[in-house]
N, C-alpha and C positions, 0 to 999 in steps of 0.2 A: 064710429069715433066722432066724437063732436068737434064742432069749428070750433080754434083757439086764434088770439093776434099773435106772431109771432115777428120779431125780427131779424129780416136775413140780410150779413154783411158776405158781399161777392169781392173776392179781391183776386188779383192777377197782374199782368206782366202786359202793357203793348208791345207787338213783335214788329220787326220789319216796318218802321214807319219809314215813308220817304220823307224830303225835305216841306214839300207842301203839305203832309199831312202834322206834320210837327207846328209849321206855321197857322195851320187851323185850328190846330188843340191850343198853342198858345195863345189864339185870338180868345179862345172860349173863358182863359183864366181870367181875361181884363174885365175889371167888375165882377168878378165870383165871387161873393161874400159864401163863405167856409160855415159863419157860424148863423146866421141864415138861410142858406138853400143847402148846407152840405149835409144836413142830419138824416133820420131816419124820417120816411112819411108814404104815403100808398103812392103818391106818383114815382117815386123812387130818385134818386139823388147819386149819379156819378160824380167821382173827385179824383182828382191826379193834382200833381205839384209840374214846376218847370221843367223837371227833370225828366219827363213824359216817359218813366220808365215802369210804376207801379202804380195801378191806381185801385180804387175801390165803389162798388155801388152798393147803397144800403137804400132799405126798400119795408115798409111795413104790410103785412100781408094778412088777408083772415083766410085761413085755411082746415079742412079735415085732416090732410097725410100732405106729405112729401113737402113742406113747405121752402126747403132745400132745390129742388128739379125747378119749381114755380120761382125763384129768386134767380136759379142761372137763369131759365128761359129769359128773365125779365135784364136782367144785366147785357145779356147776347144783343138782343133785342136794340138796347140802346147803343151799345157798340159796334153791331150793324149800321143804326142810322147814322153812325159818325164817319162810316166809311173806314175803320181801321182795322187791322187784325189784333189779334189777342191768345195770351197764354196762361197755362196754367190758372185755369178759374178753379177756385174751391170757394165753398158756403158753409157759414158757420151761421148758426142759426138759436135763438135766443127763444123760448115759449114766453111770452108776456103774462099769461095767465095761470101760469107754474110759479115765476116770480113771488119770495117771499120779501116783505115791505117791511124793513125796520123803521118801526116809528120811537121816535123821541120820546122818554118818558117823562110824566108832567114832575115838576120839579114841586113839593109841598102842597 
């Protein structure tokens, strides 16, 4: 199977956060620009709101198979280093290079 890009959106539920860990996710939102860092890109991009109940990581990937398994590892991964727990992860996953591209038709 050939390498395609593909992008994988990881979304889920923080579980069982205590008081300090609530107060460290909320330090992380001061200066979080959404539509600067919160997109799709290879170092990957976690995002939650104040409500620290659903968040999501999207992440662009070049991958042969499973590119699904490689998105949760990559989401775990960051939600380990943040010290939280987490629930319900699913991966919905986009092939870039399946993608058909409606172009605009020239006008005259």
């Amino acid at each position: 199977m050939a390498e395609h890009t593909y992008r994988v959106l990881v979304r889920g539920r923080f579980a069982d956060l205590t008081d300090d860990q609530r107060a460290h996710l909320r330090e992380q939102l001061k200066g979080f620009d959404f539509l600067r860092s919160g997109g799709f890109s290879e170092q990957g991009a976690l995002t939650f709101d104040e409500k620290l109940d659903f968040f999501s990581y999207r992440v662009v990937l070049a991958a042969a198979e499973k590119p699904d398994d490689a998105g949760l590892r990559r989401a775990t991964a960051a939600l380990d280093a943040l010290g939280v727990d987490y629930r319900g992860l699913r991966a919905s996953v986009t092939d870039m290079d399946e993608m058909k591209i409606n172009r605009p038709k020239r006008l005259g």
